[in-house]
VEXDREN-2710 file (C-alpha; in Angstrom, 1 decimal):
% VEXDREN-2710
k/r/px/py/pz
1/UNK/0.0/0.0/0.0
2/UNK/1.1/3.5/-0.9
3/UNK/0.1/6.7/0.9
4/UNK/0.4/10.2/-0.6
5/UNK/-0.5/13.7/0.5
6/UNK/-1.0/17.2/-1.4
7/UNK/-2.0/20.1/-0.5
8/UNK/-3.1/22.8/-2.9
9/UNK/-3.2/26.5/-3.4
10/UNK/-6.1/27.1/-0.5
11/UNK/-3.9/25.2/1.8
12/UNK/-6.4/22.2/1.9
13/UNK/-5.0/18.7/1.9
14/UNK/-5.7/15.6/0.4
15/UNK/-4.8/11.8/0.5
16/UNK/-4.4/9.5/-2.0
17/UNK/-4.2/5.8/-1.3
18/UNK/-3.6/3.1/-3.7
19/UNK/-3.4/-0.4/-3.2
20/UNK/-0.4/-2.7/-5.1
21/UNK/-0.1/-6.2/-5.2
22/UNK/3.0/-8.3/-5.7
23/UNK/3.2/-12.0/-6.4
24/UNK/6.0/-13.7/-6.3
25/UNK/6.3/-16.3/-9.4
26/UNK/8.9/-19.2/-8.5
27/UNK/10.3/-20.8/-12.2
28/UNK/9.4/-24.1/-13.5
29/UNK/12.3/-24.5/-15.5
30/UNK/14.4/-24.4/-12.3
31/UNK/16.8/-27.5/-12.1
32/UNK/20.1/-27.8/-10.0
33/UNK/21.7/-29.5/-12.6
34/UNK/25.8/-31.2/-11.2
35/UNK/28.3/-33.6/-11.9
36/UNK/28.3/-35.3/-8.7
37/UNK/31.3/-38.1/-9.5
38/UNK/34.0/-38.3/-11.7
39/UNK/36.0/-41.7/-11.7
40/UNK/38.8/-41.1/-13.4
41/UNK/42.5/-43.0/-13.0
42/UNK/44.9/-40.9/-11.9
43/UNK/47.5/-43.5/-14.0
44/UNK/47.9/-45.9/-16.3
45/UNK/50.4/-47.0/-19.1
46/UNK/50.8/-46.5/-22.8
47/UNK/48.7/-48.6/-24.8
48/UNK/46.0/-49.6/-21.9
49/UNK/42.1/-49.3/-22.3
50/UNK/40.7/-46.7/-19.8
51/UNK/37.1/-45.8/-18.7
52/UNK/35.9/-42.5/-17.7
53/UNK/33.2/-42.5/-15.2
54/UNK/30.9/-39.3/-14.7
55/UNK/27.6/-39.3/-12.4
56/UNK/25.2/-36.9/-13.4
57/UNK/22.3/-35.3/-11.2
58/UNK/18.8/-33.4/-11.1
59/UNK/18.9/-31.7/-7.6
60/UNK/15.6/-30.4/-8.6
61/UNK/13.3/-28.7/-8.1
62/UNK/12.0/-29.1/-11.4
63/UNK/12.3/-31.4/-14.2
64/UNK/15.5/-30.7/-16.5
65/UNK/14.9/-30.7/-20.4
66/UNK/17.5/-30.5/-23.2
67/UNK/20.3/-31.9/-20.5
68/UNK/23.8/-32.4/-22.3
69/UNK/27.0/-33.4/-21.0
70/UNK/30.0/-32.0/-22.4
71/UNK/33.4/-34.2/-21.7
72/UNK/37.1/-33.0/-23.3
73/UNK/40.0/-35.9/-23.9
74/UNK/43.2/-35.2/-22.8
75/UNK/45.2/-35.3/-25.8
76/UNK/47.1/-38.4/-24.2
77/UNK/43.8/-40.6/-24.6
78/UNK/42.4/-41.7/-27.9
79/UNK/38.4/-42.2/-27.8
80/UNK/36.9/-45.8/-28.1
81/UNK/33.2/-45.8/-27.4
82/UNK/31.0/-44.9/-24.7
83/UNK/27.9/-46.2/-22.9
84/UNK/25.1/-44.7/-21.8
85/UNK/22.1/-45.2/-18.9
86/UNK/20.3/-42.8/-21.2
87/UNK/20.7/-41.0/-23.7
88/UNK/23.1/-40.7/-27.4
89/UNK/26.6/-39.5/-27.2
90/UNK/28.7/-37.7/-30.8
91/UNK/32.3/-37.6/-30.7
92/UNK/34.8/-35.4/-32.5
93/UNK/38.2/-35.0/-31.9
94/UNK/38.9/-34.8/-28.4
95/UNK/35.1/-34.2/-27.5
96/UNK/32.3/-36.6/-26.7
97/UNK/29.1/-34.9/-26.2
98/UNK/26.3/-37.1/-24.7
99/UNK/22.9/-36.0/-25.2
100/UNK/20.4/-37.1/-22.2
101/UNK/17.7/-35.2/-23.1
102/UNK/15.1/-35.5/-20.1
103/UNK/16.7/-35.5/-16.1
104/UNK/13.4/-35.3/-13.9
105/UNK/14.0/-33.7/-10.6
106/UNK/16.2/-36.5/-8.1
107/UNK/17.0/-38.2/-11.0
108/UNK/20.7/-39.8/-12.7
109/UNK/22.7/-40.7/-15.2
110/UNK/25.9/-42.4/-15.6
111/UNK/28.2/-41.7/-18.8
112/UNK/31.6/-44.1/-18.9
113/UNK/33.9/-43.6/-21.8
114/UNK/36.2/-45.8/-22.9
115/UNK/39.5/-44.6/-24.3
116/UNK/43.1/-46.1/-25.1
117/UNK/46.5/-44.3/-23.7
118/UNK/47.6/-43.3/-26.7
119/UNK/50.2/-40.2/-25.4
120/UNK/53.1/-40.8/-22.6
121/UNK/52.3/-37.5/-20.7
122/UNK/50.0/-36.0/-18.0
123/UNK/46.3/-34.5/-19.2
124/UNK/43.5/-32.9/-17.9
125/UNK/39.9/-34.3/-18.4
126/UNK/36.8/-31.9/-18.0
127/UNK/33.2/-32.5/-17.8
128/UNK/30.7/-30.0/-17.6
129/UNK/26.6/-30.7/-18.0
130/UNK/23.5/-27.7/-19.2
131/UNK/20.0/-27.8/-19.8
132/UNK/17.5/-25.5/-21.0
133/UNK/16.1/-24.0/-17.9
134/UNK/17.6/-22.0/-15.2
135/UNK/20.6/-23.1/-12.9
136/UNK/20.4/-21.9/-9.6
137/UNK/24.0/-23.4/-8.7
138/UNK/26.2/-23.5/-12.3
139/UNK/29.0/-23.6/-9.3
140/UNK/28.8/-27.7/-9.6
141/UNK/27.9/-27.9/-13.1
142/UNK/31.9/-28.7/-13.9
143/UNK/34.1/-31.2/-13.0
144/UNK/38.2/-31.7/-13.9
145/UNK/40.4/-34.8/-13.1
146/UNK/44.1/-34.9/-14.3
147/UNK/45.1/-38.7/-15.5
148/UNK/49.3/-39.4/-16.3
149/UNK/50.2/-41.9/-18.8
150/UNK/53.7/-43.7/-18.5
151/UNK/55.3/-45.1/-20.9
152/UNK/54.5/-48.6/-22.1
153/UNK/55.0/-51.7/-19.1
154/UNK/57.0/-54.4/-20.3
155/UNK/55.8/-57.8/-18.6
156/UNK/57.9/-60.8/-18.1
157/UNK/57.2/-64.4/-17.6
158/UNK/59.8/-67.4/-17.3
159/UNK/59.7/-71.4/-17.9
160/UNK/62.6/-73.3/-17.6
161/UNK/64.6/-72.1/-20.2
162/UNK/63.0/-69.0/-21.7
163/UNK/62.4/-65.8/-20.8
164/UNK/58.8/-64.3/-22.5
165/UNK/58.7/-60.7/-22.8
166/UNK/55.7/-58.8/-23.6
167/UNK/53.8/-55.5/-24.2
168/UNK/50.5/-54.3/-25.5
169/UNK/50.3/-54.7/-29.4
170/UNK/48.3/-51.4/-29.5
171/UNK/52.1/-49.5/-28.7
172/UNK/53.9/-48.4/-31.5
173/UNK/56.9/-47.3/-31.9
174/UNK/58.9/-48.6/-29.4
175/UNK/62.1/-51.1/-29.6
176/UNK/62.4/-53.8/-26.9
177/UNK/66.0/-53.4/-26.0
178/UNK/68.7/-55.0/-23.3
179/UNK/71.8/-53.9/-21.5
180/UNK/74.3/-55.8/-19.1
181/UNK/74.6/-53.5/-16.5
182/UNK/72.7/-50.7/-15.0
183/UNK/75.9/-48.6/-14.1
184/UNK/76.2/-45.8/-15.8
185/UNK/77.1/-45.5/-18.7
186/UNK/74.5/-48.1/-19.8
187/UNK/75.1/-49.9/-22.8
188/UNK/71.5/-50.6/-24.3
189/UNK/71.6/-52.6/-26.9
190/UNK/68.6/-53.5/-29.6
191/UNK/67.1/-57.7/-28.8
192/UNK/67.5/-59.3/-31.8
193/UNK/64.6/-61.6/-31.5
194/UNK/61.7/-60.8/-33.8
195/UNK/57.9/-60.1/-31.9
196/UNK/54.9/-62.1/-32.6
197/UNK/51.3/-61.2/-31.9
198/UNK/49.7/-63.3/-28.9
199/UNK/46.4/-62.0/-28.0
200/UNK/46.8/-58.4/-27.7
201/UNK/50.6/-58.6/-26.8
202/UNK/53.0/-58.2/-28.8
203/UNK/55.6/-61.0/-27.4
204/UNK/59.3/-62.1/-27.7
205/UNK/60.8/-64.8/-26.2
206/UNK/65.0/-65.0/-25.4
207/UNK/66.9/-67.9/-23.9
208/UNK/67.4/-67.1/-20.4
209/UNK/70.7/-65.1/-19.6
210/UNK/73.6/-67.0/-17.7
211/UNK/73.8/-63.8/-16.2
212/UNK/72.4/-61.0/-15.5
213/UNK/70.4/-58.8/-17.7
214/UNK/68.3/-56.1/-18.0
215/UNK/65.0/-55.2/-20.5
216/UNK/63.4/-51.8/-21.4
217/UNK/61.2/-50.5/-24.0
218/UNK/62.7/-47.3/-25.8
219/UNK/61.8/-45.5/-28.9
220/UNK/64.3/-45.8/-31.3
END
């Protein structure tokens, strides 16, 4: 309510009242939309299969509509495939965008991707989610985990006279190579024996030293 007073020229006064209403409209389109967990290795070596875990979540109080999940590779990973709880996803480059469409209020969605360490280095992976309506806390809508690929692990096995060497076939460029000694200077010198695909492994097998010896995996 509003109250004004005048007076005019003869000094006589009047009051004027007028009545306002105000309505306060709450949003339908309002949805807390957040990543709430991100499983993502911290490690892992060149040429192993990874998956990328991300929760999704509707903290309400409204339905969600036209929800998308945005996720960026680290260069270091190569993309395989994803699945999905709902939703499609589309990939390009170092992007997978999944496409979930409908979150009702309380509601999730798990997105895992599954990628190969392609890159011996350290990368960041982001996530981020959106929707049509209004965010009341974009604060949580983001998520970053930081995953460092080593170089490739070389795995041995024995019998009684062999050694068996092996790595994953999906590594390329690397030698398998041997040295004597580990004091410095090190002498590393290439293994002549050829590689042959078992499995997924690329694998050599060397007649067991009669002494000591040592085995890496080096790029040429």
């Amino acid at each position: 309510m509003i109250t004004a007073k005048a007076t005019d020229a003869s000094g006589l006064a009047t009051t004027s009242i007028v009545n306002i209403a105000v309505m306060r409209v709450t949003p339908t389109n309002l949805a807390d939309l957040a990543i709430s967990r991100l499983a993502v290795p911290t490690s892992a070596s060149l040429g192993d299969n990874l998956s990328f875990s991300i929760t999704v979540v509707n903290q309400g109080p409204n339905n969600a509509s036209g929800v998308k999940v945005t996720n960026t590779l680290p260069a270091s990973v190569s993309f395989v495939g994803a699945t999905l709880t709902q939703g499609a996803f589309t990939q390009s480059g170092q992007t997978v965008v999944c496409t979930l469409s409908n979150l009702v209020g309380g509601a999730e969605a798990t997105l895992t991707l599954n990628v190969r360490a392609v890159g011996a280095e350290t990368g960041s992976f982001a996530s981020s989610i959106s929707g049509d309506g209004i965010d009341p806390n974009p604060a949580n809508n983001t998520a970053t985990a930081t995953t460092s690929v080593q170089p490739p692990r070389l795995q041995a096995s024995l019998t009684s006279t062999q050694l068996i060497l092996s790595w994953p076939a999906s590594v390329t460029g690397f030698s398998l190579q041997s040295a004597a000694s580990l004091s410095p200077p090190v002498n590393w010198q290439p293994v002549s024996a050829t590689a042959n695909l078992v499995g997924d492994r690329n694998t050599v097998t060397v007649s067991l030293p009669l002494a000591s010896q040592f085995y890496r995996l080096a790029r040429p």
